[in-house]
Steps between C-alpha positions, in 0.01 A plus 500: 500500500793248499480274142586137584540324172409519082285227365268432199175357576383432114571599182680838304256769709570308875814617601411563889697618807419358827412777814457492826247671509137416422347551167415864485105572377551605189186596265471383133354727175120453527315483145780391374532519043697158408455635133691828604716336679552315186793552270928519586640550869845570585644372835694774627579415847391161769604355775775253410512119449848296483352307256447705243798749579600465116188613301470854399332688216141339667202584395146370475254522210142454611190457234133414574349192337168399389388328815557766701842384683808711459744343360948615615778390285830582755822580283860584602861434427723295693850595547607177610388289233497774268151414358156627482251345690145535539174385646103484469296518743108608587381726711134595682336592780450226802256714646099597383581874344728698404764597797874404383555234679618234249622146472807490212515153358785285288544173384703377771311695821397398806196644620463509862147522620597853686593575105188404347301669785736823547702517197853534429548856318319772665531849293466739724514840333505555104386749249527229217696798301837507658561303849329214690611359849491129589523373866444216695513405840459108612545442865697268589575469862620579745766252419734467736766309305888608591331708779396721277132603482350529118158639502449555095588500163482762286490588117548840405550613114499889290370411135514770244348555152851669381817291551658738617269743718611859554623557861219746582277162402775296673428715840168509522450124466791476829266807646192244502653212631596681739164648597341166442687414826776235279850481571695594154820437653533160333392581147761415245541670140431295249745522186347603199779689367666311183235272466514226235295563163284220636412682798413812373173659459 
């Protein structure tokens, strides 16, 4: 599969890489537990996005409220600016149920109506104790810009409990992309090593 270009669609989770290729049929974790899901995720590895090349240490901190709705609060450090940055966000289900497909919200989002009907973070394997998988596919084309056909978009992330996994852990997450039918090729490490006091947990 030839990669034609890195772009971020929305927000700190988005970073996408366009295919051309359409989007593969990927299945999402049925009964899915928001309160197990609940509680600190590292992000290990994701696709890239330009603009946010200079944030490492991420991780997000999820916590279920009264009403029901999940609420994220997105941290990392930026090596650019060399400050910590953050933001809050809600999270639930857009469909009847309990299958993880799930529309991430922030102050400053724009919801699509494909979002609000077929969400923008699908998790698509997790155990809730140590690793969770995130992907998402938005078709896009074909575009034929630059003579170049682009038939999706896709989002592919490895969150772990531990900030830094074992490689055992580490090689059975690239094991199930890879027999999910998901190209790992792209994922990029995130730095967590040497993380600011701010950014620990």
């Amino acid at each position: 599969t030839q990669i034609i270009s890195i772009f971020k669609l929305c927000e700190r989770e988005q970073a996408q890489v366009a295919f051309d290729i359409v989007c593969p049929n990927v299945k999402v974790v049925q009964d899915f537990d928001m309160q197990k899901y609940s509680g600190v995720w590292f992000e290990i590895e994701s696709y890239p996005s330009m603009i946010d090349e200079f944030d490492v240490c991420v991780f997000l901190s999820y916590s279920m409220q009264t009403d029901g709705i999940l609420q994220v609060v997105s941290s990392w450090f930026n090596t650019s600016s060399k400050a910590h940055e953050s933001i809050q966000g809600s999270v639930r289900f857009v469909n009847p149920g309990s299958e993880a497909k799930l529309l991430v919200t922030y102050p400053s989002s724009f919801v699509t109506e494909s979002m609000s009907t077929n969400g923008n973070f699908w998790i698509i394997e997790t155990d809730y104790k140590n690793y969770a998988i995130v992907f998402l596919c938005l078709p896009i084309g074909p575009n034929t810009s630059f003579r170049i056909y682009i038939h999706s978009a896709e989002f592919l992330s490895y969150l772990s409990r531990e900030r830094f996994p074992f490689t055992a852990g580490l090689n059975f997450v690239h094991q199930r992309i890879e027999a999910l039918g998901l190209d790992r090729t792209f994922l990029k490490p995130n730095d967590q090593i040497n993380c600011p006091s701010k950014t620990r947990k």
